[in-house]
C-alpha positions as CSV (number, residue, x, y, z in Angstrom):
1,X,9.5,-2.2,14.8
2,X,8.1,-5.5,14.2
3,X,10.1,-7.8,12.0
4,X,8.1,-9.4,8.8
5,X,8.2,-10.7,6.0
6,X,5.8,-10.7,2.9
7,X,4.7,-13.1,0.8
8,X,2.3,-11.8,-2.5
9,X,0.8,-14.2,-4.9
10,X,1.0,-13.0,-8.3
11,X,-0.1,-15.4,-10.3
12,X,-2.7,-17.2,-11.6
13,X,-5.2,-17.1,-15.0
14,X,-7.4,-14.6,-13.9
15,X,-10.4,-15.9,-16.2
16,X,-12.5,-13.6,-14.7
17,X,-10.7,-10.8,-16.3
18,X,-10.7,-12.6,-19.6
19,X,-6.8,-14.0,-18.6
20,X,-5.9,-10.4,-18.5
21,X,-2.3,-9.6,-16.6
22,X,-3.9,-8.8,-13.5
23,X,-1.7,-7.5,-11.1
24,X,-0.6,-4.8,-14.0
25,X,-4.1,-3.7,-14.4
26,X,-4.2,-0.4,-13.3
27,X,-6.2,1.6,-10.7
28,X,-5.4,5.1,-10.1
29,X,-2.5,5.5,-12.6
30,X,-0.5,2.0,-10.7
31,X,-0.2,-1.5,-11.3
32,X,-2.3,-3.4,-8.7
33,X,0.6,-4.9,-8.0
34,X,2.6,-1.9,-7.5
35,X,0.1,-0.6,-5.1
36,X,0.3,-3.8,-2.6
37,X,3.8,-3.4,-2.8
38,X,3.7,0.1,-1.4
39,X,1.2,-1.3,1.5
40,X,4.1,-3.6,2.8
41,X,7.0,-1.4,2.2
42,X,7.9,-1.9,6.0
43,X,8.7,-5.8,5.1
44,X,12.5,-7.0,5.9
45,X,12.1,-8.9,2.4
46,X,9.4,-9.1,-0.1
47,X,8.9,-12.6,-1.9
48,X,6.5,-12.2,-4.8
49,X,5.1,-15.7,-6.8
50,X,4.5,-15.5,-10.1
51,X,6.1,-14.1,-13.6
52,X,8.8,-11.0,-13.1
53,X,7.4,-8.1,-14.5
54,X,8.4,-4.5,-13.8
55,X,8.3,-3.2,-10.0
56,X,8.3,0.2,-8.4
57,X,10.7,-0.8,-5.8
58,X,13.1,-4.2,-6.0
59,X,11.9,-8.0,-4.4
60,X,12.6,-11.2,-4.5
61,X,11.1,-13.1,-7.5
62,X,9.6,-17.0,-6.8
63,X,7.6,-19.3,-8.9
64,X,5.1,-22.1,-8.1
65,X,5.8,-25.5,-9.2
66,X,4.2,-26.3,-11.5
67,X,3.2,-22.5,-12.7
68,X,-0.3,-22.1,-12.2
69,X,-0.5,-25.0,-9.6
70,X,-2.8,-22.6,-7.2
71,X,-2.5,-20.6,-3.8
72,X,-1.0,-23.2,-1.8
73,X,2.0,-24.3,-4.4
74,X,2.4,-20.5,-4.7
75,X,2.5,-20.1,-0.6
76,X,5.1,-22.9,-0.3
77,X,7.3,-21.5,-3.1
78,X,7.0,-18.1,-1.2
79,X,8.2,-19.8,2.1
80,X,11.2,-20.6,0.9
81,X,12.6,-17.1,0.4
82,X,11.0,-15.9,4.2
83,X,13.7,-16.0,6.2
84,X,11.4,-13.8,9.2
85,X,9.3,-15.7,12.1
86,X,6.5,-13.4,10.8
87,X,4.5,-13.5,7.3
88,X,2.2,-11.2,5.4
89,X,0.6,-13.4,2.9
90,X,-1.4,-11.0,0.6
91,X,-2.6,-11.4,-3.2
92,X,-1.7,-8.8,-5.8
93,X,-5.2,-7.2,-6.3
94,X,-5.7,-5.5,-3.1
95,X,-6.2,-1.8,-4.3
96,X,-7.4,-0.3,-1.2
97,X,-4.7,-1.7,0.8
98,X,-2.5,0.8,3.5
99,X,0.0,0.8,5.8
100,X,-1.9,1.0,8.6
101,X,-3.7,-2.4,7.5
102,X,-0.8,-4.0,7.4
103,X,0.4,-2.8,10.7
104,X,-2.7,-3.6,12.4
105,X,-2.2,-7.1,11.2
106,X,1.5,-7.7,12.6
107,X,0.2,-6.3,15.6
108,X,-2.4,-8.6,16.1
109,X,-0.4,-11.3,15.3
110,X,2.3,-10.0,18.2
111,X,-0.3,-9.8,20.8
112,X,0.5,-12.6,22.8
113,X,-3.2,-13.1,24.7
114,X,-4.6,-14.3,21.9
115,X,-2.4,-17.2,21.5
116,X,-3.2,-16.8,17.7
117,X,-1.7,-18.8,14.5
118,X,-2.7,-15.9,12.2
119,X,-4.3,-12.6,11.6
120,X,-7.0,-11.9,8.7
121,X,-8.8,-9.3,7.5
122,X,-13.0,-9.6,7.3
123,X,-14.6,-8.1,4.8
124,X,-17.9,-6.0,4.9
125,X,-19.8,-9.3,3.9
126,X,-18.1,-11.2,7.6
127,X,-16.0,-13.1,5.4
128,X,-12.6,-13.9,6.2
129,X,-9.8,-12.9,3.7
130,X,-6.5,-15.3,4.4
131,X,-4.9,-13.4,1.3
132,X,-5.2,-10.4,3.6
133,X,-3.4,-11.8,6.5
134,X,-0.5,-12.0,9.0
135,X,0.6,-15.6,10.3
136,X,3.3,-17.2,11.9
137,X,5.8,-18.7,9.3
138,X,6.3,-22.3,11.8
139,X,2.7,-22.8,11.8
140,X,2.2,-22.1,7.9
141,X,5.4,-24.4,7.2
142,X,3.1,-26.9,9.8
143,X,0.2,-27.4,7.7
144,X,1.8,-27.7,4.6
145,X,3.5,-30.2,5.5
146,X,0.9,-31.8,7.1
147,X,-1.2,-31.6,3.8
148,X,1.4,-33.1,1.1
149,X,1.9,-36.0,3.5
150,X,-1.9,-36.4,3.5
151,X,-2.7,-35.2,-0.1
152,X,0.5,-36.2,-2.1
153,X,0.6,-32.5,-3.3
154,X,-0.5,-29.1,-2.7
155,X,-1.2,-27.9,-6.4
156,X,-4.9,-27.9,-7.1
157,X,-6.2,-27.5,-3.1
158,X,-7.6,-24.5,-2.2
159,X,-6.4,-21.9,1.1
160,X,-8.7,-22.2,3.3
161,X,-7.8,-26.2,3.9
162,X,-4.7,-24.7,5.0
163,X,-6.5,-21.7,7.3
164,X,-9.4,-23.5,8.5
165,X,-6.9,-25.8,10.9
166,X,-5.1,-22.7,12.3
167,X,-6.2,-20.5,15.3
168,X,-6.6,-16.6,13.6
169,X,-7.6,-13.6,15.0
170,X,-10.3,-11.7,13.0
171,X,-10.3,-7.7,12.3
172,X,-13.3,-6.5,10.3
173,X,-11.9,-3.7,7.6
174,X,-13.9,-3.8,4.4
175,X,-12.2,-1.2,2.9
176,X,-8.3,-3.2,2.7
177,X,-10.0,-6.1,2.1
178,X,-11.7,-5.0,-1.2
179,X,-9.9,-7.3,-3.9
180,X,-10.6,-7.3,-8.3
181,X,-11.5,-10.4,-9.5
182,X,-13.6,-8.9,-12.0
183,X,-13.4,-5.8,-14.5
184,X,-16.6,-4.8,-12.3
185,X,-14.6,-4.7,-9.6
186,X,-12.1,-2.8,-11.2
187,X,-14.5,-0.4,-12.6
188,X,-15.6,-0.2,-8.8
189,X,-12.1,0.5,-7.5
190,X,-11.0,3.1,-9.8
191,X,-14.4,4.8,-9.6
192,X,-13.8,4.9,-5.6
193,X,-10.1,6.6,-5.8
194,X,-11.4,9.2,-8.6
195,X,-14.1,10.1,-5.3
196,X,-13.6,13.6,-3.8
197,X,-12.8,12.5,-0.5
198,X,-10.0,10.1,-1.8
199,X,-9.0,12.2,-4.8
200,X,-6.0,14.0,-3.3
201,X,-4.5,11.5,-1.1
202,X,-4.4,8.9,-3.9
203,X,-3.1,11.2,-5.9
204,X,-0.1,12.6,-3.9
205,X,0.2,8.7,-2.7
206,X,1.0,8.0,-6.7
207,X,3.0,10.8,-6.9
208,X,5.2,9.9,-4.7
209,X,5.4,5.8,-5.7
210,X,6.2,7.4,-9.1
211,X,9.0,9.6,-8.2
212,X,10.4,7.0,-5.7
213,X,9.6,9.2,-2.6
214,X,9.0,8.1,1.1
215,X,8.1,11.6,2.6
216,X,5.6,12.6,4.4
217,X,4.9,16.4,5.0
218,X,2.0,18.3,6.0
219,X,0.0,18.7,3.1
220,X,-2.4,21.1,4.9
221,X,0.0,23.3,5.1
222,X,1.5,23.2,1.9
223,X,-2.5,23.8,0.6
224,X,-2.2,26.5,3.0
225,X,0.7,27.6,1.7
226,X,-0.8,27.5,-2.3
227,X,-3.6,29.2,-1.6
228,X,-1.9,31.8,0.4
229,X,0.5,32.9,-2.5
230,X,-2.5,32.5,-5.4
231,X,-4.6,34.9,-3.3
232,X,-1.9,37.6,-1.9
233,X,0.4,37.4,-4.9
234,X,-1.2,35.7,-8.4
235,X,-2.9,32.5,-9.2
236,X,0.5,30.9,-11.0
237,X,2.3,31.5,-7.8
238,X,0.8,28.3,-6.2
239,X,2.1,25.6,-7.8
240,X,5.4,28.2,-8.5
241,X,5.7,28.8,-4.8
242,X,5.5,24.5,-3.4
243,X,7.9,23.6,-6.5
244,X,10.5,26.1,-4.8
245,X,9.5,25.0,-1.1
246,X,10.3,21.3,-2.2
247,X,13.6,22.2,-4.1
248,X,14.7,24.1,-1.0
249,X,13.6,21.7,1.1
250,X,15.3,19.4,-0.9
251,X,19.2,21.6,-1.0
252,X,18.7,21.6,3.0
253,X,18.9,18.0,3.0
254,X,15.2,16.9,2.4
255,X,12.6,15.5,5.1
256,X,9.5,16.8,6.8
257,X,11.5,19.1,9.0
258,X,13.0,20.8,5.6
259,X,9.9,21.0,3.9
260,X,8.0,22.4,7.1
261,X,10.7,25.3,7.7
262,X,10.8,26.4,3.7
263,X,7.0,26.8,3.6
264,X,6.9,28.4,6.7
265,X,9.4,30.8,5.4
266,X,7.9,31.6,2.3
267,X,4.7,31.5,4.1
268,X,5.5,34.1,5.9
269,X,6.7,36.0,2.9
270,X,3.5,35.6,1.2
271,X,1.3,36.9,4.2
272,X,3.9,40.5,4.1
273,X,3.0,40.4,0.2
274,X,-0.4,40.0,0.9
275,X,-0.1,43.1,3.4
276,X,1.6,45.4,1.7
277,X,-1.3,44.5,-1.2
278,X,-3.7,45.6,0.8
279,X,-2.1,48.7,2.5
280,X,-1.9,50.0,-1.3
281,X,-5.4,49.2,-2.0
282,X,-6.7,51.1,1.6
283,X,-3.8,53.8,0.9
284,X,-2.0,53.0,4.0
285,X,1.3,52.6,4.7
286,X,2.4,49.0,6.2
């Protein structure tokens, strides 16, 4: 696996949401915040810049000097805690960000034909997001340095005077890209995860941030498995029947392999109840 670090910028005013505590605000049940940090789990260390507040899972606090003092300050004082050749520079309002994002932009970072400085995400509007990105740490350390010697400072200047002198490699994804700088936008996001075709895996994806479990299972199989048991045996035997294939799962040691052989067991079992149900009902014996 590739080695990286992240970076996530966690500050700021946010005047646009009436100086609200953004990256607390939340969508789907979880702070903003909380839901980038899930994204870039896979990081060897996780610097975020800005005031410590509560986190689902432990990183390594930093602060801008002075506080407040804009993307750049916050980017330098981020640096200092990456020890990795590799950065993920991300801000903390990226609801709709995944692992597979995040992937996708090491990789192309690592893909050595390109000869590229960075990796950003392009919104649905061709725009380049360099708060959704991968870089090289040397070259970011570069053009910092580059612009206090020029500017006397970095607090004040904005991103893109640092991105616009690199080399990056651009990968459209609207959809990780989306950010909330307004409550529209946050209206927008948590519209979007409330969607049917979302509903489920956000959900289950919360579950588990909540409960502080990396697992991932077959959860066609478990629906399988639910539907099974409140058809062949009673409606309360579905959620009944997964609680006892997760604490089984669970006394065998957990992991996908425990949870795939406890509901194939008491799959099984529910199919023979569902039999013997119906031999009664046709009169036959089964």
């Amino acid at each position: 696996m590739t080695v990286f670090d992240a970076v996530v910028l966690a500050g700021g005013a946010a005047r646009r949401l009436g100086g609200a505590d953004k990256p607390a605000v939340r969508v789907g049940g979880r702070a903003l915040l909380d839901r980038v940090l899930g994204a870039c789990a896979g990081a060897g260390r996780t610097v975020v810049v800005g005031p410590r507040r509560p986190t689902v899972r432990p990183v390594t606090w930093a602060l801008e000097a002075p506080p407040g003092g804009g993307p750049l300050a916050g980017l330098a004082a981020g640096l200092r805690e990456v020890r990795a050749e590799r950065v993920l520079l991300l801000s903390a309002d990226l609801p709709f960000l995944e692992t597979g994002a995040v992937r996708g932009l090491v990789a192309a970072l690592d893909d050595g034909g390109t000869g590229a400085e960075g990796a950003v995400l392009v919104d649905g509007d061709g725009r380049e997001q360099p708060l959704v990105a991968a870089y090289w740490a040397e070259a970011l350390r570069r053009e910092l340095g580059l612009l206090v010697a020029e500017h006397g400072t970095l607090v004040g200047l904005p991103l893109r005077m640092l991105t616009s002198e690199l080399s990056l490699t651009r990968l459209p994804h609207a959809g990780a890209s989306f950010d909330c700088d307004t409550w529209e936008d946050i209206s927008e996001a948590r519209s979007r995860i409330r969607d049917d075709r979302h509903v489920l895996d956000e959900w289950i994806s919360a579950v588990k941030a909540e409960l502080g479990i990396e697992l991932d299972v077959d959860r066609a199989g478990l629906l399988d498995l639910a539907r099974d048991a409140a058809h062949g045996v009673a409606r309360p035997a579905a959620p009944l029947t997964t609680f006892l294939v997760g604490y089984a799962a669970a006394l065998r040691g957990g992991g996908p392999e425990a949870v795939a052989e406890a509901a194939r067991v008491a799959g099984a079992l529910a199919e023979r109840w569902a039999a013997e149900a119906e031999a009664e009902t046709d009169g036959k014996p089964s």
